[in-house]
C-alpha positions as CSV (number, residue, x, y, z in Angstrom):
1,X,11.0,-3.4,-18.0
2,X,7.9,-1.0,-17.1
3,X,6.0,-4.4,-16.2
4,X,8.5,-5.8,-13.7
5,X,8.0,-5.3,-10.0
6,X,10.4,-7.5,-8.9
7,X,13.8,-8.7,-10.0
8,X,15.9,-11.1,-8.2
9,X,19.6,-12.3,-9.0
10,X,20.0,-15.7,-7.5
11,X,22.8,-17.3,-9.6
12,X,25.8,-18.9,-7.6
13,X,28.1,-16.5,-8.3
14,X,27.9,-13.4,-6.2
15,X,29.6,-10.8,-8.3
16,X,26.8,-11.6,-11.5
17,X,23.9,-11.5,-8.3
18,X,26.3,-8.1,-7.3
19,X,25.9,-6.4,-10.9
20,X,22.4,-7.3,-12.1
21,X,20.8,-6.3,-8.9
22,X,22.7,-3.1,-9.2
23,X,21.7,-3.1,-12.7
24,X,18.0,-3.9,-12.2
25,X,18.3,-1.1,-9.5
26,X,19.7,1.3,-12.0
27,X,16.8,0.9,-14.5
28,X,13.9,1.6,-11.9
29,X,12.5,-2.3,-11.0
30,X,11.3,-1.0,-7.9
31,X,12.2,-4.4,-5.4
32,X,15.3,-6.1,-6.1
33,X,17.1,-8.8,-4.1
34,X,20.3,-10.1,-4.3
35,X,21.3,-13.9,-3.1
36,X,24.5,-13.5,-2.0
37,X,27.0,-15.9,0.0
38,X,30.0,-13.2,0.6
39,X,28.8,-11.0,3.6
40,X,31.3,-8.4,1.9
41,X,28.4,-7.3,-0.8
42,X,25.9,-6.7,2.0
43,X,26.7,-2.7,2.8
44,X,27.1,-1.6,-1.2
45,X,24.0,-3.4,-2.3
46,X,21.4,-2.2,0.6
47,X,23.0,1.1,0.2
48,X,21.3,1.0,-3.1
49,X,18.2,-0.2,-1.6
50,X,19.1,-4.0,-2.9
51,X,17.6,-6.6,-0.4
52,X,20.2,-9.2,0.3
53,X,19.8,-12.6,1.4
54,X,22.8,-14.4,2.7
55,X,21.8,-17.2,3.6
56,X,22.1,-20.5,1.2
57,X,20.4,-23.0,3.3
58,X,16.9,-21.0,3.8
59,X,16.7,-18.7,0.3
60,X,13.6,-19.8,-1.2
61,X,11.8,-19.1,2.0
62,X,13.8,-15.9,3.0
63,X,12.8,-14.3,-0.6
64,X,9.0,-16.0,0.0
65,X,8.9,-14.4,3.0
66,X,10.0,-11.3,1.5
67,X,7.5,-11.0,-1.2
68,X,4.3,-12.1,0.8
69,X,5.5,-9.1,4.2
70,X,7.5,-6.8,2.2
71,X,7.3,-5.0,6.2
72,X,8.5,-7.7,7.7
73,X,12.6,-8.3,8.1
74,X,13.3,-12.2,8.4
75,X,16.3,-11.8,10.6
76,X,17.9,-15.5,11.1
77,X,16.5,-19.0,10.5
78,X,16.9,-21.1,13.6
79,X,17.9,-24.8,13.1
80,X,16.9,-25.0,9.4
81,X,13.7,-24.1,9.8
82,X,12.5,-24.9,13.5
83,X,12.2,-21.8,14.5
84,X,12.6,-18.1,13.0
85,X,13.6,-14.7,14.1
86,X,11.7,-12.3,12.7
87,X,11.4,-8.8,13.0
88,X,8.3,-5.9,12.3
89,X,7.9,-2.6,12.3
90,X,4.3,-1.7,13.9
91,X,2.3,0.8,11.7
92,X,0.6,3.3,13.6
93,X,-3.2,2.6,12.1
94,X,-2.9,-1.3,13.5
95,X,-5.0,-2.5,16.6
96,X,-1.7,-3.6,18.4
97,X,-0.4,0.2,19.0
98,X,-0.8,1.4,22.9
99,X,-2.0,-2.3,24.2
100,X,0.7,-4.4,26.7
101,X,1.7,-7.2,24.7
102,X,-0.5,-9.7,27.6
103,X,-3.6,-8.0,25.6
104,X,-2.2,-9.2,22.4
105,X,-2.9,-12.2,20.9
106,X,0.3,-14.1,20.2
107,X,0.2,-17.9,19.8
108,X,1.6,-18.9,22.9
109,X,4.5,-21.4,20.5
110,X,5.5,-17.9,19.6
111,X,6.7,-14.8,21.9
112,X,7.9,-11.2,21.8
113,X,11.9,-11.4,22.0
114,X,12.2,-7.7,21.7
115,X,11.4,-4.3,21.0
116,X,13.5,-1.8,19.5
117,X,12.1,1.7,20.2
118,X,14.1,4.0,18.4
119,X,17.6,3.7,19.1
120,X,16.7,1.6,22.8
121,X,16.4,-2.0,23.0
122,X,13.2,-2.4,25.2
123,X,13.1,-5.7,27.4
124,X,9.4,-7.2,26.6
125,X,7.6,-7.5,29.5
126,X,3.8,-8.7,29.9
127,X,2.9,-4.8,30.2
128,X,5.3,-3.3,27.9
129,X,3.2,-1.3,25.9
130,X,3.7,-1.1,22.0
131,X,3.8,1.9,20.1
132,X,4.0,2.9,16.6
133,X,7.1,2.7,14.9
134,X,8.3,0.3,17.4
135,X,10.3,-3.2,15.5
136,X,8.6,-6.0,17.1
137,X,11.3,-8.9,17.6
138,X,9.4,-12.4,17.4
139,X,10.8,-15.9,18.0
140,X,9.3,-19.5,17.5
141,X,8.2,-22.1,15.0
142,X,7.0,-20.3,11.3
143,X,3.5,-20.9,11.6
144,X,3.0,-19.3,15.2
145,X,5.0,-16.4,13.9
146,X,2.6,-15.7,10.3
147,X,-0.3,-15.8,13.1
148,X,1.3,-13.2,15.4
149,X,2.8,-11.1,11.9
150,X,-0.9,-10.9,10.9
151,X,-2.1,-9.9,14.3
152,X,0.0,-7.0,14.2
153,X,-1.1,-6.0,10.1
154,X,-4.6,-6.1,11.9
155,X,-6.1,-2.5,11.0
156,X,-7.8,-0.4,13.4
């Protein structure tokens, strides 16, 4: 197991997804992710650091997702795939941090639904400013999101 970097437990049963992602966990794979269907298992597996996907419709994109923006949180999939929610936590070294988000460029089929500063939801505006740390809320079609994820992994 010191060559794995991933496991994930995808069977259709949640208590065998439940005990070899706790498992894997337990033995040092450093990312696991559960597929789960029972929101009950959420709280005791990302309390272990488990990534859990509850969502049976969209799981081979959620865990793509995943795996190509480990930063990035995929928060809900909007009419099977029209649209996604997705949230990102802004690194401090990125070109984005103290611009308003009109000097950002975010494809305009995409747009800023929120930021979360801390513990305060901040109501995107034109010249709301972004600051480091801050969890970028984005909404829109999946391709106009990738371009506006990668715009804020741009490095200064």
């Amino acid at each position: 197991m010191k060559n794995t970097d991933v496991s994930i437990a995808a069977s259709n049963n949640d208590g065998r997804n439940e005990i070899v992602a706790l498992q894997a966990k337990r033995i040092g794979i450093p990312q696991v992710i559960a597929i789960i269907h029972d929101s009950d298992y959420i709280s005791l597996l990302e309390e272990k650091g488990i990534v859990t996907i509850c969502a049976p419709w969209s799981t081979a994109a959620m865990v793509e997702n995943f795996l190509d923006w480990p930063g990035v949180a995929q928060l809900v999939e909007i009419g099977r795939g029209v649209a996604i929610l997705v949230g990102v936590t802004v690194n401090e070294k990125v070109i984005v941090v103290v611009k308003s988000i009109r000097e950002i460029d975010i494809p305009k089929e995409g747009v800023v639904a929120a930021v979360i500063r801390g513990s305060d939801f901040v109501v995107p505006r034109s010249d709301t400013l972004i600051e480091a740390k801050d969890q970028v809320i984005f909404v829109g079609p999946s391709a106009a999101i990738k371009k506006a994820q990668e715009t804020f992994a741009v490095k200064r």
